[in-house]
C-alpha positions in Angstrom: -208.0 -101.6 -44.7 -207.1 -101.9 -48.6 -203.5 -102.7 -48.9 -203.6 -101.4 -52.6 -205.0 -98.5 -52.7 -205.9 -97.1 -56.2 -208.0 -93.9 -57.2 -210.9 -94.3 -59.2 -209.6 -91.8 -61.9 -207.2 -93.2 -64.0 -206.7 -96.8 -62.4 -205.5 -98.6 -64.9 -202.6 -95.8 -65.8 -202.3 -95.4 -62.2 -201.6 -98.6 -61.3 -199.1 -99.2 -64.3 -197.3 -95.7 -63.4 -196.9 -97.0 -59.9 -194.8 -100.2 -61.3 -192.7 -97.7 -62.4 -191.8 -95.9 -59.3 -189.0 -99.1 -58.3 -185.5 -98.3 -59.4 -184.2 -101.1 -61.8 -180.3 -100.2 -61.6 -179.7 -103.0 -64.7 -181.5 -100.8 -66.3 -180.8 -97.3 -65.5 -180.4 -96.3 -69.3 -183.6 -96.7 -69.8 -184.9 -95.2 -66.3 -183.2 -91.8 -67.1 -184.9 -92.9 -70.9 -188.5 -92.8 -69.6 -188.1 -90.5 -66.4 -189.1 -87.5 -67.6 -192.2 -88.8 -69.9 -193.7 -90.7 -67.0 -192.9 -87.6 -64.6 -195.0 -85.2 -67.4 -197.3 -87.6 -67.5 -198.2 -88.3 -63.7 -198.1 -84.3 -63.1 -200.9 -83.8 -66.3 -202.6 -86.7 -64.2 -202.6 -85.1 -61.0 -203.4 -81.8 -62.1 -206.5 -83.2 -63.7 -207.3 -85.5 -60.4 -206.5 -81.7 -58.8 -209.7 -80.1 -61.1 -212.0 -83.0 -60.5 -211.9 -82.8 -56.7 -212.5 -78.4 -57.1 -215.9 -79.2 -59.2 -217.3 -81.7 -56.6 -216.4 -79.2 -54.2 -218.3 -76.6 -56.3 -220.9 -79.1 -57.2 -221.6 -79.7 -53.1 -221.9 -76.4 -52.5 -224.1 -75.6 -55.7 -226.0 -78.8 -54.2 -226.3 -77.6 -50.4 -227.4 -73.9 -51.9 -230.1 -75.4 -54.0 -231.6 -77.5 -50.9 -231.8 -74.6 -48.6 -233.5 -72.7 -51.3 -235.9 -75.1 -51.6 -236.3 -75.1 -47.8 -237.2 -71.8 -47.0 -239.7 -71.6 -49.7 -241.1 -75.0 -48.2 -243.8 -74.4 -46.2 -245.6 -77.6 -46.0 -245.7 -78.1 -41.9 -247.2 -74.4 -41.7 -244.3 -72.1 -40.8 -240.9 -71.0 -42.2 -237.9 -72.7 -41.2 -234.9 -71.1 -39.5 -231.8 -71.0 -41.2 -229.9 -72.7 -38.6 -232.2 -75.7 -39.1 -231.9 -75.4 -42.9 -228.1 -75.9 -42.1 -228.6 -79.1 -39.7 -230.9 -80.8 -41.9 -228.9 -80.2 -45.2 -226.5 -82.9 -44.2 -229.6 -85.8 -44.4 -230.6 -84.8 -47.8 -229.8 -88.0 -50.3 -228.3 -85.5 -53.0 -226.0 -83.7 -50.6 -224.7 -87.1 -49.5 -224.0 -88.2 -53.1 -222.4 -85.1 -53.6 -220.2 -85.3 -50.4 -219.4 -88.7 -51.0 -218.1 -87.9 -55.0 -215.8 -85.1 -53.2 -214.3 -87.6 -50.7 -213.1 -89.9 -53.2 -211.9 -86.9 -55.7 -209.9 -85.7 -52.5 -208.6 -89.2 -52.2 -207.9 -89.5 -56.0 -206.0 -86.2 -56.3 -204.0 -87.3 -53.3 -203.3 -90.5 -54.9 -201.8 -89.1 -57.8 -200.3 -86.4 -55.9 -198.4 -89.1 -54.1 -198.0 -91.4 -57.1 -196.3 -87.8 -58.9 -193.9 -87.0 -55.6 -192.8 -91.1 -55.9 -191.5 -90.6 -59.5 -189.9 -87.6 -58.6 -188.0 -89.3 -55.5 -187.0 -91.7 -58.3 -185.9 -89.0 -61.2 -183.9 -88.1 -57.6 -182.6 -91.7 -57.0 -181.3 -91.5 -60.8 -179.0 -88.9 -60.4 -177.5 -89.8 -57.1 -176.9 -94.0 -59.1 -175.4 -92.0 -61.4 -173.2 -90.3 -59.7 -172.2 -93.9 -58.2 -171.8 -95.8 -61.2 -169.7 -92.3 -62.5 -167.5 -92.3 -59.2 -166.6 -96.0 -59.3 -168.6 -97.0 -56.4 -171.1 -99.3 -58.0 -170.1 -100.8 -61.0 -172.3 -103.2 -63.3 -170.2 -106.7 -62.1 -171.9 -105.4 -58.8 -175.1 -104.6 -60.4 -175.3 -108.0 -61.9 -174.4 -109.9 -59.3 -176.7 -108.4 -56.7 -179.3 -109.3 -59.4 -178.0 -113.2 -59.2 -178.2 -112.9 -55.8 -181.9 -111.7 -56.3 -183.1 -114.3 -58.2 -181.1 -117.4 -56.3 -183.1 -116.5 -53.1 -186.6 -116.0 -55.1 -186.0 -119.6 -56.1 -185.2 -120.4 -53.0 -187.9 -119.6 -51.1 -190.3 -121.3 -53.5 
């Protein structure tokens, strides 16, 4: 299995929009900065991902009506085909396959983005409880910054 997962729709912006999810507490000015744009901007990108998966699902069902039309009109082997075997046979047909596949990975891409939209807005959460901390007295930046020391000691460390 892929252990980094990224819709085709968007990757690029996905992927840089997913960097964003961590909560940097040195810099929590600028996270409450930038929350809301990159929250408006994940949701615009979802809601898109959201419209491309209904058209393939429209487009596979335009696709499966357009083969069994052409099926019972198809009398080549010298008798008309029941519906029920119009149904079965619909799923070999190399169109409706393409079609199917296209909706699988719009389903996975709106649910990427869906996901990617519900992270920021754990974060946007995670912002308002640090600040509450930092408010209350209970983390206060000599904290912050030495946490961040500590951080970078041991990622030197285990170099």
């Amino acid at each position: 299995m892929d252990e980094n997962i990224s819709p085709t729709f968007k990757k690029e912006r996905y992927e840089w929009l997913r960097t964003k999810t961590a909560l940097d507490l040195f810099e929590i000015d600028n996270e409450v900065i930038e929350m809301s744009v990159l929250l408006q901007e994940a949701g615009e990108y979802t809601a898109l991902a959201n419209e491309y998966k209904e058209r393939a699902k429209e487009e596979l069902i335009r696709t499966s009506a357009a083969i069994a039309h052409s099926m019972r009109f198809d009398m080549s082997d010298g008798k008309k085909k029941s519906e029920t075997t119009i149904e079965s046979m619909i799923p070999i047909y190399p169109e409706y396959i393409a079609k199917l596949q296209e909706l699988d990975s719009a389903r996975l891409d709106a649910a990427l983005w869906s996901s990617l939209t519900d992270a920021l807005r754990s974060k946007s959460m995670a912002i308002r409880v640090a600040a509450d901390l930092l408010n209350s007295g209970y983390l206060t930046p000599d904290y912050i910054r030495n946490k961040r020391r500590k951080e970078i000691r041991e990622a030197g460390a285990t170099k």
